[in-house]
SELO-736994 format. One record per residue (C-alpha): residue number from 1; x, y, z. Coordinates in steps of 0.05 Angstrom, whole numbers, plus 32768, in hexadecimal, padded with zeros to 4 digits. Layout:
N
[NUM [X Y Z]]
...
This chain:
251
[1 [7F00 7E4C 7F17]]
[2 [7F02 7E6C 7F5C]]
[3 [7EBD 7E73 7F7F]]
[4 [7EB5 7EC6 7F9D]]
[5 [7E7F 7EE7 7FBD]]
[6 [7E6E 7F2D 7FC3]]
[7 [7E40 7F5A 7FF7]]
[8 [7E30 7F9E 7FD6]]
[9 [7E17 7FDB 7FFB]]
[10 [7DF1 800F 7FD4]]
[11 [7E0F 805B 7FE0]]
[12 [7E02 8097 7FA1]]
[13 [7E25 8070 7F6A]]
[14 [7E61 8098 7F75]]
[15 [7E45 80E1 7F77]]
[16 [7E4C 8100 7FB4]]
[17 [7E19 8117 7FDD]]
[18 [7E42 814A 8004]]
[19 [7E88 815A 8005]]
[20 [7E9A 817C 8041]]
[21 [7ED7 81AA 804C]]
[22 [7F0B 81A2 808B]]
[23 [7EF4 81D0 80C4]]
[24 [7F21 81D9 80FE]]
[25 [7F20 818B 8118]]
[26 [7EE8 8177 80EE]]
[27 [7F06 8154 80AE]]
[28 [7EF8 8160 806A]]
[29 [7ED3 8125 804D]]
[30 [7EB0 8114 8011]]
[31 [7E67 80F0 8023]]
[32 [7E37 80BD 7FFB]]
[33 [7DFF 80B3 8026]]
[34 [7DC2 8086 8010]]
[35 [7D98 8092 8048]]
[36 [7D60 8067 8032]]
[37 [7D96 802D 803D]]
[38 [7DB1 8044 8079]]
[39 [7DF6 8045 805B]]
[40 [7E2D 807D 8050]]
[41 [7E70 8078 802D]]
[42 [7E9A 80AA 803C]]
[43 [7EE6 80B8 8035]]
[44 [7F08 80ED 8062]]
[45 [7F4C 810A 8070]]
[46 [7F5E 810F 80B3]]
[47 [7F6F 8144 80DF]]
[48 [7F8D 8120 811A]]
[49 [7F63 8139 815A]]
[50 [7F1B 8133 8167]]
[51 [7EE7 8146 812F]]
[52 [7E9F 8137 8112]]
[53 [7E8F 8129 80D2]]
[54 [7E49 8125 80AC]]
[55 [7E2F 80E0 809D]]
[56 [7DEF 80FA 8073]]
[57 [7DC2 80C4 808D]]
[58 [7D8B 80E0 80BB]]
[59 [7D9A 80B0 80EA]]
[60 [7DC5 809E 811D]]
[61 [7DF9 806B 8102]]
[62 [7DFD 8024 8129]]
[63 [7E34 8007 8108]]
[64 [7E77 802A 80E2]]
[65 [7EB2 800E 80C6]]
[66 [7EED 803D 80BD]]
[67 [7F34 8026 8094]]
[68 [7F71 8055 8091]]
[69 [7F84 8052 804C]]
[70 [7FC2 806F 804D]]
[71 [7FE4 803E 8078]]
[72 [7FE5 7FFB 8096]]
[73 [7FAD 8009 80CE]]
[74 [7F82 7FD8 80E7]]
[75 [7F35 7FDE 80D6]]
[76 [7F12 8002 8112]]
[77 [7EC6 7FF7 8122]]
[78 [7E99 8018 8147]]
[79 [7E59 7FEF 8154]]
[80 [7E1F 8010 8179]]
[81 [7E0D 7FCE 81A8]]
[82 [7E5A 7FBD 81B9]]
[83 [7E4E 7FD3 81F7]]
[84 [7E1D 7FFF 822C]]
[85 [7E51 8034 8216]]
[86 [7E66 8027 81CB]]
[87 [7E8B 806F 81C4]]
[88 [7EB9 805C 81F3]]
[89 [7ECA 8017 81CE]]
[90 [7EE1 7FFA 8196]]
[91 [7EF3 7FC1 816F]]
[92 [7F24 7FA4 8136]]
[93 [7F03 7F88 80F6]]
[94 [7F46 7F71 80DE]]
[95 [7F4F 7F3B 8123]]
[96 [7F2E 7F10 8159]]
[97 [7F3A 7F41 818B]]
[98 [7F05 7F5D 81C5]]
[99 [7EE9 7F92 81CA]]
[100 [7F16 7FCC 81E6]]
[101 [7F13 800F 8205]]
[102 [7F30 8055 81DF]]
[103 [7F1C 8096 81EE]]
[104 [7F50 809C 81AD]]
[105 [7F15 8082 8182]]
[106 [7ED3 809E 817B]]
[107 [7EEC 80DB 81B8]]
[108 [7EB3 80B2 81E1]]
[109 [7E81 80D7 81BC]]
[110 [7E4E 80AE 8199]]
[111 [7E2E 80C0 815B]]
[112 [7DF8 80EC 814B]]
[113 [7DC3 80EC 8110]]
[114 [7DEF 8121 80F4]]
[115 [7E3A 810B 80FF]]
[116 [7E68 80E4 811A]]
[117 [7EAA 80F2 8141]]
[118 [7EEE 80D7 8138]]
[119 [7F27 80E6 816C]]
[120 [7F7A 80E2 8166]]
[121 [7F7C 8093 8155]]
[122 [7FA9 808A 811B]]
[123 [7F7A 805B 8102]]
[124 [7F3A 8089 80F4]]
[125 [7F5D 80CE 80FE]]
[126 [7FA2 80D7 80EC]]
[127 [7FB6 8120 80D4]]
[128 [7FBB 8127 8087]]
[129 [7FAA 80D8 807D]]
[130 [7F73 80BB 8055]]
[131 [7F36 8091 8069]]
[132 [7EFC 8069 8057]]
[133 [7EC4 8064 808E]]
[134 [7E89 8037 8079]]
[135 [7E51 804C 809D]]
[136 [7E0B 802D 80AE]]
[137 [7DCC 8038 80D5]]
[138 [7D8B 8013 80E5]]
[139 [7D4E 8013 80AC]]
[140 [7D11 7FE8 80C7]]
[141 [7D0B 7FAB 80A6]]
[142 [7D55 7FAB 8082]]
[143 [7D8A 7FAF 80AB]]
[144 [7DA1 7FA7 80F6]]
[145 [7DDB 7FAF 8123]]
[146 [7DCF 7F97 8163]]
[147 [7DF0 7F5E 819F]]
[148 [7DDA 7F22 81C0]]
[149 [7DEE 7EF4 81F7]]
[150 [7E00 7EA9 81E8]]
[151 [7DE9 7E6B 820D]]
[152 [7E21 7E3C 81F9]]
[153 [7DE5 7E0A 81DF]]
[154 [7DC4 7DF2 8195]]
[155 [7D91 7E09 81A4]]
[156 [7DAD 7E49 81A7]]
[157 [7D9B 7E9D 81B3]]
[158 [7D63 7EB2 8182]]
[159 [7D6F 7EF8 8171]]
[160 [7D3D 7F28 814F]]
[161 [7D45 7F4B 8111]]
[162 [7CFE 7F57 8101]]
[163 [7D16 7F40 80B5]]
[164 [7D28 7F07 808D]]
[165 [7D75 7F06 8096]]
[166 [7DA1 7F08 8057]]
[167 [7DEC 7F1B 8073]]
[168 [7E03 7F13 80BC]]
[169 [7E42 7F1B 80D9]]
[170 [7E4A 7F1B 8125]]
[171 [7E87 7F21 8151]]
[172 [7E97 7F11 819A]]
[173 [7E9E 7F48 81C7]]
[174 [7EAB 7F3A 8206]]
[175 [7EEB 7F09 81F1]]
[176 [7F16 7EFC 81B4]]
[177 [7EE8 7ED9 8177]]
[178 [7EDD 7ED9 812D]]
[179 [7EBA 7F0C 8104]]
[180 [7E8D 7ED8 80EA]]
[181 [7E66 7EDD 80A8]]
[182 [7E33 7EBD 8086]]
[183 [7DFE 7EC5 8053]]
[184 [7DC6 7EAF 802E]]
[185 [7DE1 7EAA 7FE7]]
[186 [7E1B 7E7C 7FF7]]
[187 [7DEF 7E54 802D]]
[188 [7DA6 7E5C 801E]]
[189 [7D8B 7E24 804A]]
[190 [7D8A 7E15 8090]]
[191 [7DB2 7E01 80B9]]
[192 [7DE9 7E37 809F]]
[193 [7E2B 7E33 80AC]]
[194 [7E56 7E45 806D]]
[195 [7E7E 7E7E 8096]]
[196 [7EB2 7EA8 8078]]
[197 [7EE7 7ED4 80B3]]
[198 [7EEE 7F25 80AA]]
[199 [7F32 7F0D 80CC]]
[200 [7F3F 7EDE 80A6]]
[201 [7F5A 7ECD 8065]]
[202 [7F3C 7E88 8072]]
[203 [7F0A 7E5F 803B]]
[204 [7EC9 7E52 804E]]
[205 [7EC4 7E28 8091]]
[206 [7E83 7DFD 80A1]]
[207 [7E7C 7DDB 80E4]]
[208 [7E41 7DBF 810D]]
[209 [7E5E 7DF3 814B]]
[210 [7E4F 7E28 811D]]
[211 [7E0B 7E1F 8103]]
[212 [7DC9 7E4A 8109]]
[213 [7D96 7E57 80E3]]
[214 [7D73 7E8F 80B9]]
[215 [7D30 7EA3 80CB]]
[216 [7CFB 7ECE 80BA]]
[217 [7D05 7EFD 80ED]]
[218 [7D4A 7EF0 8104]]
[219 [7D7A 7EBB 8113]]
[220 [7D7A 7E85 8145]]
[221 [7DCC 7E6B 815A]]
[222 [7DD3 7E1B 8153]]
[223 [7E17 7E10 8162]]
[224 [7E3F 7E19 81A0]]
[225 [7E82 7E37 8181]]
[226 [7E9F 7E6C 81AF]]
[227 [7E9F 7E9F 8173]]
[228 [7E55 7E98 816F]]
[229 [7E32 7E80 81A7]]
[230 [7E5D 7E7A 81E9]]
[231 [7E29 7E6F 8230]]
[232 [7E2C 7EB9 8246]]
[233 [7E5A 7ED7 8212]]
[234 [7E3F 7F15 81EF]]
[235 [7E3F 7F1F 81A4]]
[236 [7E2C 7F53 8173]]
[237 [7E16 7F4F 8129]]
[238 [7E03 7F74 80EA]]
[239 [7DC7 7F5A 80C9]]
[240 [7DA8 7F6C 8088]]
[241 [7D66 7F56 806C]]
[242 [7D5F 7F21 802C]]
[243 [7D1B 7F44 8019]]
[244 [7D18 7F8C 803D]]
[245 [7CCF 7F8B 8056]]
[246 [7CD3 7FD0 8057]]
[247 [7CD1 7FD7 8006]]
[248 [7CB7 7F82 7FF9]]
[249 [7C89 7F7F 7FB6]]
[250 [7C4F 7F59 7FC6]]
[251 [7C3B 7F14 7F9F]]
């Protein structure tokens, strides 16, 4: 009788689409990369000092989530708007926390079409231990990870996706906040607000401070919470697209 809801990413349907041996630093890792999607699964073991490994995508990744699954490690994310300098940054999926600086993460090398790098942190790159990294990049008209800047106000920051937006979850950077989420299939009309918390184990929470609204092209903040939409406070979010333009079937 409980009420669930799922978000789906499309890799290779469990066939890998490289498998990569350890080399030197470099880990050994098994890829799925759906490049059309912008999206890579890959599991890797680690090798404990700085290494790349091969995403498969073409494309420069904005967006990866990594999760030791070996141990109790916190998620680590890199997020390619965090800041001027995201490859020296990172944040914590798994809490509120602000963004913080680690050389320990990503080596302060961002990532390339090719590969991305993972340094010493126990959390994406312990020696011998297993991981998941969830990786994702930018396709036109689908998905988007980018930042904005609050103004405190309902009638709040527009920001442009250049696509009907489906999923969004954004997260204060600059200061402890939620990692908000909301979508279209639980809360198809505006105003939304029906927000579930990455950190949280919380139900669904609804709130006027919370609210904005879906667009066409984007999403427009109507609430004031401090999560969301704090005068000054900067924010970044991962968007995808109800109907991808990029691959709509006319009527």
């Amino acid at each position: 009788g409980s009420t669930y809801v799922a978000w789906n990413w499309k890799a290779n349907g469990g066939t890998a689409t490289a498998t990569i041996s350890e080399s030197g630093d470099n880990p050994a890792a098994s890829v799925q990369a759906n490049p059309t999607a912008g999206f890579s699964l890959i599991t890797y073991t680690g090798t404990g000092d700085a290494g790349t490994i091969a995403h498969g995508l073409g494309a420069v990744p904005t967006m990866m989530i990594i999760k030791n699954r070996d141990v109790a490690d916190a998620w680590a994310v890199y997020h390619g708007a965090n800041t001027a300098a995201p490859a020296t940054d990172y944040l914590v999926l798994s809490s509120t926390a602000a963004t913080a600086d680690a050389a320990t993460y990503w080596a302060d090398t961002a990532p390339t079409s090719s590969v991305f790098t993972v340094h010493d942190a126990h959390n994406v790159n312990a020696d011998g231990e297993k991981y998941v990294a969830y990786v994702f990049a930018d396709v036109e008209g689908y998905s988007k990870m980018g930042s904005y800047v609050g103004n405190g106000s309902a009638d709040g920051t527009f920001v442009f996706t250049g696509f009907d937006v489906s999923f969004l979850m954004r997260k204060r950077t600059d200061s402890a906040g939620n990692w908000v989420i909301t979508d279209s299939a639980r809360d198809p009309d505006n105003v939304s607000d029906e927000n579930l918390y990455a950190d949280l184990n919380y139900v669904e929470y609804s709130g006027t401070e919370t609210q904005f609204d879906f667009l066409s092209n984007g999403f427009k903040m109507r609430g004031t919470w401090a999560s969301t939409n704090a005068s000054g406070a900067t924010y970044i979010y991962m968007a995808f697209a109800e109907n991808p333009f990029k691959y709509a079937n006319a009527r």
